[in-house]
N, CA, C and O atoms as a Tinker XYZ file with bonds, in Angstrom:
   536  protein
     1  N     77.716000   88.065000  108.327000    73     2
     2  CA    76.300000   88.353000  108.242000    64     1     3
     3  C     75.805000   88.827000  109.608000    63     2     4     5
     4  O     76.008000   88.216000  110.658000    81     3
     5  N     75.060000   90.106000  109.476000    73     3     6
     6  CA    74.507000   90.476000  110.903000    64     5     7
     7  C     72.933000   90.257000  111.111000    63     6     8     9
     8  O     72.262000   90.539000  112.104000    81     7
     9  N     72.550000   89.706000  109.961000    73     7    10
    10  CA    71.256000   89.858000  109.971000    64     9    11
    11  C     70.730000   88.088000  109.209000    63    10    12    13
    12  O     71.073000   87.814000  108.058000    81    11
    13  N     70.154000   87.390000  109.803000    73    11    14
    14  CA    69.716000   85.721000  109.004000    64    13    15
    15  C     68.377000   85.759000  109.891000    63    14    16    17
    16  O     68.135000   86.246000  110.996000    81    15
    17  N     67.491000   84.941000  108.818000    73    15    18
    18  CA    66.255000   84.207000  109.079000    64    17    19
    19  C     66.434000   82.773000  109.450000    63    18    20    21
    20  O     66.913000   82.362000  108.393000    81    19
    21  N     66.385000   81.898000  110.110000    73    19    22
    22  CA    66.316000   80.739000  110.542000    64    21    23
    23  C     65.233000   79.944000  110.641000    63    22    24    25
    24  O     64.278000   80.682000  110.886000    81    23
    25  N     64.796000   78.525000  110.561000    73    23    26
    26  CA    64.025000   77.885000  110.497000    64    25    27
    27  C     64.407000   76.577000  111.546000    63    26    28    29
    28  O     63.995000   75.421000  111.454000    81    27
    29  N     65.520000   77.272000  112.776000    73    27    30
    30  CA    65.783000   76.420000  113.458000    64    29    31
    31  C     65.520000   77.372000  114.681000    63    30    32    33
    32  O     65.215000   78.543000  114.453000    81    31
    33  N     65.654000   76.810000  116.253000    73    31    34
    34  CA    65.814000   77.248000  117.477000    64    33    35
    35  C     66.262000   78.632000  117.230000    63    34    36    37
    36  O     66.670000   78.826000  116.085000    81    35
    37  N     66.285000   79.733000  118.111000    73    35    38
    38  CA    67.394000   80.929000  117.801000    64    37    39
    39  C     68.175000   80.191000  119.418000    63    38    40    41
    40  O     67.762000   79.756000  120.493000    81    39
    41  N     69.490000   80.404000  118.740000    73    39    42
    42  CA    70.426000   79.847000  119.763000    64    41    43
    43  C     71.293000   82.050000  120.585000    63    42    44    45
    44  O     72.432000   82.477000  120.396000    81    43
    45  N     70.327000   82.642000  121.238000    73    43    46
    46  CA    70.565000   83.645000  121.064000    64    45    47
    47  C     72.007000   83.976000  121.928000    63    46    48    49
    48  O     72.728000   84.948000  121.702000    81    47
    49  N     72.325000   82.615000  123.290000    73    47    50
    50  CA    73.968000   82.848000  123.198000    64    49    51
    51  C     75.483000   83.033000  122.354000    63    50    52    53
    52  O     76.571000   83.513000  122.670000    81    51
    53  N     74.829000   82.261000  120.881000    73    51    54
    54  CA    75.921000   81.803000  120.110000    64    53    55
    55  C     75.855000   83.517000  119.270000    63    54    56    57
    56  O     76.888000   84.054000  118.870000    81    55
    57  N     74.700000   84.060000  119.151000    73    55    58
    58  CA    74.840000   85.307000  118.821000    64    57    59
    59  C     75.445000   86.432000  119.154000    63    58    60    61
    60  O     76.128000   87.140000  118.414000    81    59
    61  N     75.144000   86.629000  120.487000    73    59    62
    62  CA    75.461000   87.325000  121.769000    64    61    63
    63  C     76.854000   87.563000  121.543000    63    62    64    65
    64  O     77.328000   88.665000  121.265000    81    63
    65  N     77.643000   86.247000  121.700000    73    63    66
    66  CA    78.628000   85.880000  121.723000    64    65    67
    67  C     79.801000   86.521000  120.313000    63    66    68    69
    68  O     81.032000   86.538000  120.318000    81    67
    69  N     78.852000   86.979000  119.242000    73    67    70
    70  CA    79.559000   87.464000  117.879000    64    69    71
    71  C     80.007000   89.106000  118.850000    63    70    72    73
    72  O     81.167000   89.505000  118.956000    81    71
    73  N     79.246000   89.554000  119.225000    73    71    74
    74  CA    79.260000   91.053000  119.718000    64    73    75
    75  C     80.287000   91.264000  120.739000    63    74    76    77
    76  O     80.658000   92.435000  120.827000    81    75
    77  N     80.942000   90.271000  121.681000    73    75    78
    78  CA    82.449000   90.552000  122.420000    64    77    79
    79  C     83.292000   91.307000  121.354000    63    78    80    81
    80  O     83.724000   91.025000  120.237000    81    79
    81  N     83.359000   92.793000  122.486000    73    79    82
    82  CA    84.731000   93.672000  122.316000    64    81    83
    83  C     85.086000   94.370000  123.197000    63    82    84    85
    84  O     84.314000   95.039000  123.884000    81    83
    85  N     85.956000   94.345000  123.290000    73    83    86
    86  CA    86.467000   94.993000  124.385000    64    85    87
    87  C     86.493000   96.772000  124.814000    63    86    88    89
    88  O     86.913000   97.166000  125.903000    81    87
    89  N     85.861000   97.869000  123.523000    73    87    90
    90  CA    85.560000   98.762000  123.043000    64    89    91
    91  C     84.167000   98.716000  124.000000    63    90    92    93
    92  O     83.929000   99.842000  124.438000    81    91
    93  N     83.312000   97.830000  124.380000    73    91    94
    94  CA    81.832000   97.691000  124.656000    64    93    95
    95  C     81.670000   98.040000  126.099000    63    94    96    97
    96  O     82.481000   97.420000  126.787000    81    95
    97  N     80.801000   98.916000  126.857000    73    95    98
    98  CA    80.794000   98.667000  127.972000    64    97    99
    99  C     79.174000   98.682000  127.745000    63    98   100   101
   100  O     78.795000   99.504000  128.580000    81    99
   101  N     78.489000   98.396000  127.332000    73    99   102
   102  CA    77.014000   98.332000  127.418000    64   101   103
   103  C     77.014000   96.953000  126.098000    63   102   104   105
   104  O     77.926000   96.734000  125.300000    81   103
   105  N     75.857000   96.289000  126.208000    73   103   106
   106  CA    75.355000   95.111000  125.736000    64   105   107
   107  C     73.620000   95.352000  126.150000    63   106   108   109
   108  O     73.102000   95.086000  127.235000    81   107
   109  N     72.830000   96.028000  124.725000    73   107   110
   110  CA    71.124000   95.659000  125.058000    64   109   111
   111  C     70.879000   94.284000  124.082000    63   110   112   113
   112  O     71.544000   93.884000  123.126000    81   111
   113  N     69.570000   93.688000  124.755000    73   111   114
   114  CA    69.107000   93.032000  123.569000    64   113   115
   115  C     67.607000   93.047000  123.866000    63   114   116   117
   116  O     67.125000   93.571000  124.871000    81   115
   117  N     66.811000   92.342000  122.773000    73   115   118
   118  CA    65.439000   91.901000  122.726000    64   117   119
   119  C     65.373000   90.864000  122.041000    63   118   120   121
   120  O     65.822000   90.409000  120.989000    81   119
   121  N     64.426000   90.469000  123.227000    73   119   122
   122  CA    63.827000   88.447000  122.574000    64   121   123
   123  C     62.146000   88.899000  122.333000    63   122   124   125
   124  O     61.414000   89.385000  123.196000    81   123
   125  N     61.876000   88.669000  121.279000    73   123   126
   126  CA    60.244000   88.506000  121.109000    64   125   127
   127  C     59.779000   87.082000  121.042000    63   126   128   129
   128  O     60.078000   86.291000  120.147000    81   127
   129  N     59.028000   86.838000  122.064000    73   127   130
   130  CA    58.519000   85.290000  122.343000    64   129   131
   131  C     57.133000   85.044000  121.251000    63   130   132   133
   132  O     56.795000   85.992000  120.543000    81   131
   133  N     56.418000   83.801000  121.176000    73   131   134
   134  CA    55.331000   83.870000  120.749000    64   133   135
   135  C     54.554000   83.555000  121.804000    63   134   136   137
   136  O     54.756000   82.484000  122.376000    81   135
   137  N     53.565000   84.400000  122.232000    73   135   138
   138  CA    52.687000   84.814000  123.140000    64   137   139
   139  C     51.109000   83.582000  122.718000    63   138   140   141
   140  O     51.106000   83.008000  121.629000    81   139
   141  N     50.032000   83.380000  123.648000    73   139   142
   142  CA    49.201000   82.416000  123.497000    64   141   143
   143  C     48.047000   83.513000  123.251000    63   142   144   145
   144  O     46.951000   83.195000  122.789000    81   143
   145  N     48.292000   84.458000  123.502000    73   143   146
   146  CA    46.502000   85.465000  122.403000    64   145   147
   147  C     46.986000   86.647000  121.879000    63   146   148   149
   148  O     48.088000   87.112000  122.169000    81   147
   149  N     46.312000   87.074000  121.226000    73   147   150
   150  CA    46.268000   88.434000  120.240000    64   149   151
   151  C     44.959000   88.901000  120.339000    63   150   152   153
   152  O     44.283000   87.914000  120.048000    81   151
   153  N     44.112000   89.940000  120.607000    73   151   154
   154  CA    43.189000   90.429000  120.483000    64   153   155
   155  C     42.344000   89.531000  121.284000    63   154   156   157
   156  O     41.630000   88.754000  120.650000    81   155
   157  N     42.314000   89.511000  122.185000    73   155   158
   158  CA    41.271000   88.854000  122.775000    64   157   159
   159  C     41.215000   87.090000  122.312000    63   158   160   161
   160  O     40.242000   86.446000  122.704000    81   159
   161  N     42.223000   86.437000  121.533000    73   159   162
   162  CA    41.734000   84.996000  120.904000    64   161   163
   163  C     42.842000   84.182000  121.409000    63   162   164   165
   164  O     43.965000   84.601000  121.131000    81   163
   165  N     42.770000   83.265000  121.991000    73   163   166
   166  CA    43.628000   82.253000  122.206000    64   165   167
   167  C     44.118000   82.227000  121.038000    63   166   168   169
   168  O     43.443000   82.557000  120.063000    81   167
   169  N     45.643000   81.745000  120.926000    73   167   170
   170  CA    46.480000   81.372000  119.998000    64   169   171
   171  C     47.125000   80.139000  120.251000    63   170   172   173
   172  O     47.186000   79.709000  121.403000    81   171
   173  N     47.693000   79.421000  119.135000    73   171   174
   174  CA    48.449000   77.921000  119.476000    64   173   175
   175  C     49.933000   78.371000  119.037000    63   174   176   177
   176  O     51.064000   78.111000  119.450000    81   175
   177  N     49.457000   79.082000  118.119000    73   175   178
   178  CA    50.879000   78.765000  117.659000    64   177   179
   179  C     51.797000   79.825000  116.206000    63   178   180   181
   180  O     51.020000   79.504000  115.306000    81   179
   181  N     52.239000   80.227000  115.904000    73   179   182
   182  CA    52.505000   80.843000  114.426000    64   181   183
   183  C     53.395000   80.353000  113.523000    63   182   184   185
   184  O     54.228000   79.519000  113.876000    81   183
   185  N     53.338000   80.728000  112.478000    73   183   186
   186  CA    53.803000   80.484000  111.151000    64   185   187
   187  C     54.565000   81.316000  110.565000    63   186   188   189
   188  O     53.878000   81.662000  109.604000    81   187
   189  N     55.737000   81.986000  110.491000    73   187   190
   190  CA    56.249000   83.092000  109.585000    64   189   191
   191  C     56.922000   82.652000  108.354000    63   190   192   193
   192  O     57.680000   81.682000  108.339000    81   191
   193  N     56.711000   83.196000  107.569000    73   191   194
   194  CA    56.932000   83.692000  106.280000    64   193   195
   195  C     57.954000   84.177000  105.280000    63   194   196   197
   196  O     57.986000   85.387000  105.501000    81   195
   197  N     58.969000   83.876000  104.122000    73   195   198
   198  CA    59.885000   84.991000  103.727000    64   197   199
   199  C     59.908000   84.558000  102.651000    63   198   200   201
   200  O     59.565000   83.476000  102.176000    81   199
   201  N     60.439000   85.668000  102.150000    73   199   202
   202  CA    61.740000   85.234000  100.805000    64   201   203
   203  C     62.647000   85.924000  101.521000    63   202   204   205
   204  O     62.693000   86.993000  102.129000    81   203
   205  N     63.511000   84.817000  101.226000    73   203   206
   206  CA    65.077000   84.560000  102.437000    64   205   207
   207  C     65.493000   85.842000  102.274000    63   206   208   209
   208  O     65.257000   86.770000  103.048000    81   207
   209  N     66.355000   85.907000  100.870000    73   207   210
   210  CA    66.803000   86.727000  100.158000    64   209   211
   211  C     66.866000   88.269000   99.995000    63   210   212   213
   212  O     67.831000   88.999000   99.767000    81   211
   213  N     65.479000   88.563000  100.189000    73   211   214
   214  CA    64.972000   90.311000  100.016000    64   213   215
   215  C     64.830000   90.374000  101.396000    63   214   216   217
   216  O     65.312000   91.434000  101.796000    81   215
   217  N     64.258000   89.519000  102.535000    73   215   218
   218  CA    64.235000   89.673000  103.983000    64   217   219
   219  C     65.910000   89.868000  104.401000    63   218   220   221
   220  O     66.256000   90.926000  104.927000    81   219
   221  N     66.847000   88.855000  104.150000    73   219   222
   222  CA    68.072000   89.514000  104.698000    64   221   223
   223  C     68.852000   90.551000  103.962000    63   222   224   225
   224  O     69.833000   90.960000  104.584000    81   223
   225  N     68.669000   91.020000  102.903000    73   223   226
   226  CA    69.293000   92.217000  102.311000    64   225   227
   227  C     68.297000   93.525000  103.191000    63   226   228   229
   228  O     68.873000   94.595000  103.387000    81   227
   229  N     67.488000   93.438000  103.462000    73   227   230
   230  CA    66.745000   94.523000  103.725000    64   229   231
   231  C     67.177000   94.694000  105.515000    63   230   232   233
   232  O     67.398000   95.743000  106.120000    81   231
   233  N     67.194000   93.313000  106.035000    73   231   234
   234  CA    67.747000   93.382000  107.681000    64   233   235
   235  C     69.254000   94.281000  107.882000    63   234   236   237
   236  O     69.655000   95.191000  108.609000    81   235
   237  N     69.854000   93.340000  106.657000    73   235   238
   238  CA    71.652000   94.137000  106.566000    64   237   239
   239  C     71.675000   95.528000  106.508000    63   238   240   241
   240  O     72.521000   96.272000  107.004000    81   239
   241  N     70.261000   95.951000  105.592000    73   239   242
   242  CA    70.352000   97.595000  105.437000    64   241   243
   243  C     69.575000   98.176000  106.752000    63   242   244   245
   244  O     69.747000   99.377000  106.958000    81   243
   245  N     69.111000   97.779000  107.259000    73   243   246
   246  CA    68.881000   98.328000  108.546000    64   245   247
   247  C     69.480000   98.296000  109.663000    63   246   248   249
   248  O     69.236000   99.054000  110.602000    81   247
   249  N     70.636000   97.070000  109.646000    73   247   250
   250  CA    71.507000   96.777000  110.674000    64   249   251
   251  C     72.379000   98.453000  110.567000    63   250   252   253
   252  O     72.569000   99.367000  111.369000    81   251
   253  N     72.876000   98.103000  108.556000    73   251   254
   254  CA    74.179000   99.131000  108.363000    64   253   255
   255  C     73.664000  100.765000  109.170000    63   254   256   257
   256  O     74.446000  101.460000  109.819000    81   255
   257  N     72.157000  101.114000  108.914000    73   255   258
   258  CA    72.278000  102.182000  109.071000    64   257   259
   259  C     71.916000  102.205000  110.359000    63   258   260   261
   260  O     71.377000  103.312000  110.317000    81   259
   261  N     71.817000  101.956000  111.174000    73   259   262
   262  CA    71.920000  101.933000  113.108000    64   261   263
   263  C     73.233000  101.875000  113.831000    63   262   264   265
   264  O     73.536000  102.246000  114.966000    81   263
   265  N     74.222000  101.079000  112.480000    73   263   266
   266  CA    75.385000  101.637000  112.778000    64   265   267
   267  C     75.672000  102.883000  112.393000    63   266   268   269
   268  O     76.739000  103.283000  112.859000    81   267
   269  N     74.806000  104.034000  111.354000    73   267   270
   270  CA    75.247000  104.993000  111.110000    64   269   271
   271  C     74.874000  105.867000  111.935000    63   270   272   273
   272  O     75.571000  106.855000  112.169000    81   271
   273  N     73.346000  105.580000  112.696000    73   271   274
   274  CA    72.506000  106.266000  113.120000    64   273   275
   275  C     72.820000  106.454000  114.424000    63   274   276   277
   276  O     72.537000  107.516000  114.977000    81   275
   277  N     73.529000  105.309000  115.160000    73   275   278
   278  CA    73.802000  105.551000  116.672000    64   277   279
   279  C     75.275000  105.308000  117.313000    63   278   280   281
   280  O     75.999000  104.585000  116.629000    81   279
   281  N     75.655000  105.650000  118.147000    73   279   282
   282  CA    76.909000  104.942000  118.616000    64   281   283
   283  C     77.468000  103.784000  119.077000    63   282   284   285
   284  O     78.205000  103.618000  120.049000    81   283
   285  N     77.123000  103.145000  118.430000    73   283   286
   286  CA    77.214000  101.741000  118.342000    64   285   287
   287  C     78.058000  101.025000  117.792000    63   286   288   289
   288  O     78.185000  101.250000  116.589000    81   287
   289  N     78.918000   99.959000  118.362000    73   287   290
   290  CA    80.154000   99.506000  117.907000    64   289   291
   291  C     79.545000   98.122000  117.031000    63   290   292   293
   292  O     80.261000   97.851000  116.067000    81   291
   293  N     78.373000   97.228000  117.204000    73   291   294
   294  CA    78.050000   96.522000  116.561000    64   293   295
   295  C     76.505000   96.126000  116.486000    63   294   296   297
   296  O     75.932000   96.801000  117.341000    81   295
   297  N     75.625000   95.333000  115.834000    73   295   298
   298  CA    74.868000   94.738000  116.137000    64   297   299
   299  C     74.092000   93.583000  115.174000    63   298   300   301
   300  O     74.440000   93.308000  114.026000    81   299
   301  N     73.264000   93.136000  115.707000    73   299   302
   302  CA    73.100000   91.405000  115.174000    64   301   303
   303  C     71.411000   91.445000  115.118000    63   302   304   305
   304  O     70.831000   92.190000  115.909000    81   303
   305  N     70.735000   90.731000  114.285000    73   303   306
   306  CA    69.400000   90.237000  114.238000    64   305   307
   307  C     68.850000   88.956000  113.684000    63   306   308   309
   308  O     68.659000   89.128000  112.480000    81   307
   309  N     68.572000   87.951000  113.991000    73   307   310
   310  CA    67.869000   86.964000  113.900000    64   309   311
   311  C     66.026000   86.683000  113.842000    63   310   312   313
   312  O     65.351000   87.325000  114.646000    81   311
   313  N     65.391000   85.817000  112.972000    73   311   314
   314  CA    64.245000   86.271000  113.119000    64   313   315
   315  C     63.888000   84.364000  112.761000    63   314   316   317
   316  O     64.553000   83.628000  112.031000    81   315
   317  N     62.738000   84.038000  113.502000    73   315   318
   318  CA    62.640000   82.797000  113.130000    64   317   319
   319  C     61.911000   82.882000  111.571000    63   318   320   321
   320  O     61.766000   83.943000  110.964000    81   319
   321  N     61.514000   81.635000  111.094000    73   319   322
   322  CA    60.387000   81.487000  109.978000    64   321   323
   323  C     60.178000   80.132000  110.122000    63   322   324   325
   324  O     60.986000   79.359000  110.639000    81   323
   325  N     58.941000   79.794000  109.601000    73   323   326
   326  CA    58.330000   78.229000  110.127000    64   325   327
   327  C     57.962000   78.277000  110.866000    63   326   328   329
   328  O     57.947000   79.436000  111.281000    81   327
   329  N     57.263000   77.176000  111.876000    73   327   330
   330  CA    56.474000   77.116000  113.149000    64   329   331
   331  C     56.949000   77.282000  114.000000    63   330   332   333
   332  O     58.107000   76.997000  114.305000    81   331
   333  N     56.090000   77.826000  114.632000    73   331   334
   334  CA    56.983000   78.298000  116.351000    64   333   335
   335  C     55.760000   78.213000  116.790000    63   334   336   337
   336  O     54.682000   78.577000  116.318000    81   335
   337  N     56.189000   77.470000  118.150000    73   335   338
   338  CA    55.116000   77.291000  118.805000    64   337   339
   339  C     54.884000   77.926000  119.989000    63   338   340   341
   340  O     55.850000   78.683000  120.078000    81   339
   341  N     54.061000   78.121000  121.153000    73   339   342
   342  CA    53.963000   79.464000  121.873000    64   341   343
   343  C     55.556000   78.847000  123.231000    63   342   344   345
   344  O     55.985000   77.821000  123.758000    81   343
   345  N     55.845000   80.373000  123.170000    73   343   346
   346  CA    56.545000   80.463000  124.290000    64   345   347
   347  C     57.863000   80.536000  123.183000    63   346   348   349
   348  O     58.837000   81.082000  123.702000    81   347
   349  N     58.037000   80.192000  122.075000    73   347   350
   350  CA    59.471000   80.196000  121.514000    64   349   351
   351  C     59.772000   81.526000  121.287000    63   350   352   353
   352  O     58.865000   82.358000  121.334000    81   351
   353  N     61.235000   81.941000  120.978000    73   351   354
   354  CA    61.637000   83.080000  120.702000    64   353   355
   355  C     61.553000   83.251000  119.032000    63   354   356   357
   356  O     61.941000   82.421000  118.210000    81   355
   357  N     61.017000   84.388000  118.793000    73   355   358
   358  CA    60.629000   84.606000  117.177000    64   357   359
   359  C     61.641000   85.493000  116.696000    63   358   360   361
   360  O     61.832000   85.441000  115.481000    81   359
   361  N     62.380000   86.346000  117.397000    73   359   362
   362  CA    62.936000   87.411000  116.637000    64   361   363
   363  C     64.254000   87.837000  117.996000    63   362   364   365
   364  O     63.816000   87.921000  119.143000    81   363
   365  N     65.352000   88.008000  117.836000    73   363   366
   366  CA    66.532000   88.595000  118.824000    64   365   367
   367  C     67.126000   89.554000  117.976000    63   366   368   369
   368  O     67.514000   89.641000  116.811000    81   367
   369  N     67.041000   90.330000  119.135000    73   367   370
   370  CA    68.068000   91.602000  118.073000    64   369   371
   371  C     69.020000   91.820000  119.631000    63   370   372   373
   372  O     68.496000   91.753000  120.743000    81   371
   373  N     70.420000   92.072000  119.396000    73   371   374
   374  CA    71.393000   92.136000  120.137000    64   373   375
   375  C     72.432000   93.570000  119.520000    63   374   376   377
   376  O     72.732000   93.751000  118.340000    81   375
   377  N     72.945000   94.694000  121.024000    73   375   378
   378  CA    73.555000   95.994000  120.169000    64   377   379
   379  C     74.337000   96.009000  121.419000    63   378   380   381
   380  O     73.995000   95.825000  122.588000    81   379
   381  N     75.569000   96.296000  120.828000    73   379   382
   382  CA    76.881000   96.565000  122.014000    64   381   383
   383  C     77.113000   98.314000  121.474000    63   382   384   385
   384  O     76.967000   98.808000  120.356000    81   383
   385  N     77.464000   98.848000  122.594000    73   383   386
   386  CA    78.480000  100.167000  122.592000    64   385   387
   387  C     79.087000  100.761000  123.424000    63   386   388   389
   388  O     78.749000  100.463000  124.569000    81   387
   389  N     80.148000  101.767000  123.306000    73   387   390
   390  CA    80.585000  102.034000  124.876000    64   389   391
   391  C     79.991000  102.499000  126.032000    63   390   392   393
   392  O     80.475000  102.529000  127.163000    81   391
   393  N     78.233000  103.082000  125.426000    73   391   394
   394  CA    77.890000  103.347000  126.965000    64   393   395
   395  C     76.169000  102.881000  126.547000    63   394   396   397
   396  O     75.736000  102.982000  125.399000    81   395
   397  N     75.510000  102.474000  127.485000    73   395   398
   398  CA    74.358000  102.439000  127.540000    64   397   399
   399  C     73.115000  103.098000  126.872000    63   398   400   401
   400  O     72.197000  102.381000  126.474000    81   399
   401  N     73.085000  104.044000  126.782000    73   399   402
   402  CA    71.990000  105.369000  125.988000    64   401   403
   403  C     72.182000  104.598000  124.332000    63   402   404   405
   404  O     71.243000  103.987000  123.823000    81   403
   405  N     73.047000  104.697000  123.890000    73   403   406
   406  CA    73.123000  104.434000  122.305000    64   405   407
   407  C     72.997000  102.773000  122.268000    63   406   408   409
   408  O     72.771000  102.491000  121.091000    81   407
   409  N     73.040000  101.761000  122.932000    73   407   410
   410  CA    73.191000  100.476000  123.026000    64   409   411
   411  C     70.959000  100.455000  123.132000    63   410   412   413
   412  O     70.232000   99.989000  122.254000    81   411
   413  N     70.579000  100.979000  124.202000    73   411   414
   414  CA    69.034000  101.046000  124.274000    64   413   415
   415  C     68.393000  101.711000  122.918000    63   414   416   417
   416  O     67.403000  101.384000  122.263000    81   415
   417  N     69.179000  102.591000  122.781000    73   415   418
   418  CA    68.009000  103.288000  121.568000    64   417   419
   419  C     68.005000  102.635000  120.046000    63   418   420   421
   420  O     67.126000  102.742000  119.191000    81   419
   421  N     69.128000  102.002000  119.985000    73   419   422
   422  CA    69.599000  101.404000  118.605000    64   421   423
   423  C     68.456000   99.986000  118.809000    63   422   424   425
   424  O     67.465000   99.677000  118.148000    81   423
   425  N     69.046000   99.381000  119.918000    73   423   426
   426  CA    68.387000   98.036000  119.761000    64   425   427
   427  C     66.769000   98.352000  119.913000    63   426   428   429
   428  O     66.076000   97.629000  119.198000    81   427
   429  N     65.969000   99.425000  120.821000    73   427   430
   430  CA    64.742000   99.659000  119.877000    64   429   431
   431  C     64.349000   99.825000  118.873000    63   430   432   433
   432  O     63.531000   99.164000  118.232000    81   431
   433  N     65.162000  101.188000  118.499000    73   431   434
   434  CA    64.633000  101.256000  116.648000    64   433   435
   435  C     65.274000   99.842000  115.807000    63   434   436   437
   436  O     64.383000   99.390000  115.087000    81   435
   437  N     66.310000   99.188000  115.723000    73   435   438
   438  CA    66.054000   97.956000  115.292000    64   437   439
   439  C     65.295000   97.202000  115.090000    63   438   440   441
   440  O     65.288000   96.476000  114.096000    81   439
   441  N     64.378000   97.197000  116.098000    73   439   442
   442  CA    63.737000   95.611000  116.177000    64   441   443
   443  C     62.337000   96.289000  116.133000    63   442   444   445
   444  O     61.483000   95.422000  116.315000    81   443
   445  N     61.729000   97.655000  115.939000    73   443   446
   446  CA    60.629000   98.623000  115.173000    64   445   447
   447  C     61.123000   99.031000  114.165000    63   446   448   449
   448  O     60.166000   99.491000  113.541000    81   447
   449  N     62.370000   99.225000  113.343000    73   447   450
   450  CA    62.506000   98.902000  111.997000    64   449   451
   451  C     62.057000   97.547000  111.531000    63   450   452   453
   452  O     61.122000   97.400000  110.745000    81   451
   453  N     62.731000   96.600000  112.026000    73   451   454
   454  CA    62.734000   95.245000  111.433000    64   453   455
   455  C     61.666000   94.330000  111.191000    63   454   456   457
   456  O     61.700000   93.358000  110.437000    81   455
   457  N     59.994000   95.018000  112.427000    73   455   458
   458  CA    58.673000   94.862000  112.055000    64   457   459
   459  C     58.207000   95.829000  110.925000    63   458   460   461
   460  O     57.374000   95.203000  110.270000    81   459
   461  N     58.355000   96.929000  110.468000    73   459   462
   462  CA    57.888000   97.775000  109.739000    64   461   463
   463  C     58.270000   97.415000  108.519000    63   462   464   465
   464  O     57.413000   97.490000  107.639000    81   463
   465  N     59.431000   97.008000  108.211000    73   463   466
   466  CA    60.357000   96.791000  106.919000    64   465   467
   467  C     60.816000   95.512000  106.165000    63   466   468   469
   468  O     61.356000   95.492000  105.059000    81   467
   469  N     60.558000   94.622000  106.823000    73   467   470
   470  CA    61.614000   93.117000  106.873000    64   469   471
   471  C     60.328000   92.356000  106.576000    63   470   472   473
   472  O     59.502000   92.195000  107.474000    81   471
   473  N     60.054000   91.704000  104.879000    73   471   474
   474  CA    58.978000   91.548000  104.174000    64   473   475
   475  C     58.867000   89.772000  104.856000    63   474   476   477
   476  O     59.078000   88.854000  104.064000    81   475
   477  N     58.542000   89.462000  106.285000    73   475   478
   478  CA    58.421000   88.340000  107.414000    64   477   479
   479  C     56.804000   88.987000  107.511000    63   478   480   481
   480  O     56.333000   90.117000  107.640000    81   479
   481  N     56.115000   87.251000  107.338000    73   479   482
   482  CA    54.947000   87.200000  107.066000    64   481   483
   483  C     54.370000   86.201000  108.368000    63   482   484   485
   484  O     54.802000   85.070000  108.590000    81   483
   485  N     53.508000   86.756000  109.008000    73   483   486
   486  CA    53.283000   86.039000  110.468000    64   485   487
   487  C     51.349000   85.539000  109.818000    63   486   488   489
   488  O     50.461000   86.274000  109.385000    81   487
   489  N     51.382000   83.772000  110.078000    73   487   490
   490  CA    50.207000   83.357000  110.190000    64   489   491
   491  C     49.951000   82.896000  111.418000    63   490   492   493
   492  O     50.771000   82.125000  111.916000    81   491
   493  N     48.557000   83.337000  112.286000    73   491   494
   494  CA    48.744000   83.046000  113.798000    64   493   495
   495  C     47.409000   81.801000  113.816000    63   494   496   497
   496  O     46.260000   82.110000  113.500000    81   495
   497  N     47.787000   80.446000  114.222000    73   495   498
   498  CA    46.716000   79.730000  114.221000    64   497   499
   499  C     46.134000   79.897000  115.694000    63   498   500   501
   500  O     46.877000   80.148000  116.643000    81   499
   501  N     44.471000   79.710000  115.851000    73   499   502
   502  CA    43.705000   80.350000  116.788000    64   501   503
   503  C     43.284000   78.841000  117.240000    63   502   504   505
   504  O     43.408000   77.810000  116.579000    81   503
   505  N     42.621000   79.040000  118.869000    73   503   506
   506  CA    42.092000   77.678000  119.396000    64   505   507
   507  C     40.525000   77.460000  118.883000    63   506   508   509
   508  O     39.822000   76.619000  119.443000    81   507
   509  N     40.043000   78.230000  117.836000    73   507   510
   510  CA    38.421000   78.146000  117.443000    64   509   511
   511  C     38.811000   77.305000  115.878000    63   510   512   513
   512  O     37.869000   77.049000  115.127000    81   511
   513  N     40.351000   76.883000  115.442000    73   511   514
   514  CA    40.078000   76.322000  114.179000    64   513   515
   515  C     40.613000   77.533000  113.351000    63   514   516   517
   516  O     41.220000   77.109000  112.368000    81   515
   517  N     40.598000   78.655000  113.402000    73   515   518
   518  CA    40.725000   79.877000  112.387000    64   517   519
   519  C     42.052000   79.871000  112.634000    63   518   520   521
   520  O     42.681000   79.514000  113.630000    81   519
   521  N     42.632000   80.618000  110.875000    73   519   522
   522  CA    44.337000   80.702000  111.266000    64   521   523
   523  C     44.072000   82.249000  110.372000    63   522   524   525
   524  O     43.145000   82.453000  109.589000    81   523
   525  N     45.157000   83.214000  110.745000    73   523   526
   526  CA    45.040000   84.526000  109.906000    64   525   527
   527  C     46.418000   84.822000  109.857000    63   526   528   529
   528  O     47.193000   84.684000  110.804000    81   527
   529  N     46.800000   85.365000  108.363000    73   527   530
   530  CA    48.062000   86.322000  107.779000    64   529   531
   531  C     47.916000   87.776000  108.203000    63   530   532   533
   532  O     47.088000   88.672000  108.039000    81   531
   533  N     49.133000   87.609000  108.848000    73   531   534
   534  CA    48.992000   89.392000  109.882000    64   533   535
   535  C     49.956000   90.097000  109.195000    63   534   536
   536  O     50.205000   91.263000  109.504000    81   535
């Protein structure tokens, strides 16, 4: 599996760690933290959202085609769901290849596919009492 939702820590070494090859001379990744405001509002904390199921079939098909799309020998995505509280990591996407250029561009469009597409439902609770589905 290159692609799981979790409802635990993202342990993003043990991930990292799937992508050793010796084929690799570049390794990008991205950690998206949960940040304390959005629009001007203090935040505490968020909530994400899934059905497991249609969220990781849809990650796998975006993993497969970034392997089609770039030169890229592998890559991996993780995304939390459940509470996360600020400062945790919500989402890692990790891309090895033999050179740098295709390792950066993959692991962007990844992880701007994987907000656009990947049916992960973010509720952000606010410090005024208000909570909102983004």
């Amino acid at each position: 599996m290159r692609f799981a939702v979790t409802g635990s820590a993202i342990d993003a070494a043990a991930w990292r760690a799937e992508l050793d090859d010796p084929r690799c001379g570049a390794y990008a990744a991205f950690e998206g933290w949960v940040r304390d405001h959005h629009d001007g509002r203090q935040v505490l904390g968020l909530h994400y959202d899934c059905y497991p199921a249609l969220a990781e079939s849809e990650g796998e098909a975006i993993l497969s085609e970034a392997l089609t799309r770039f030169a890229i020998v592998d890559a991996r995505c993780i995304h939390r769901i459940g509470d996360c509280a600020i400062g945790e990591m919500a989402v890692w996407v990790g891309v090895t290849a033999a050179h740098r250029d295709a390792a950066f561009s993959a692991c962007r469009w990844i992880i701007d596919e994987v907000k656009a597409r990947v049916p992960i439902w973010k509720r952000e609770r606010y410090a005024d009492g208000e909570a909102h589905w983004k």
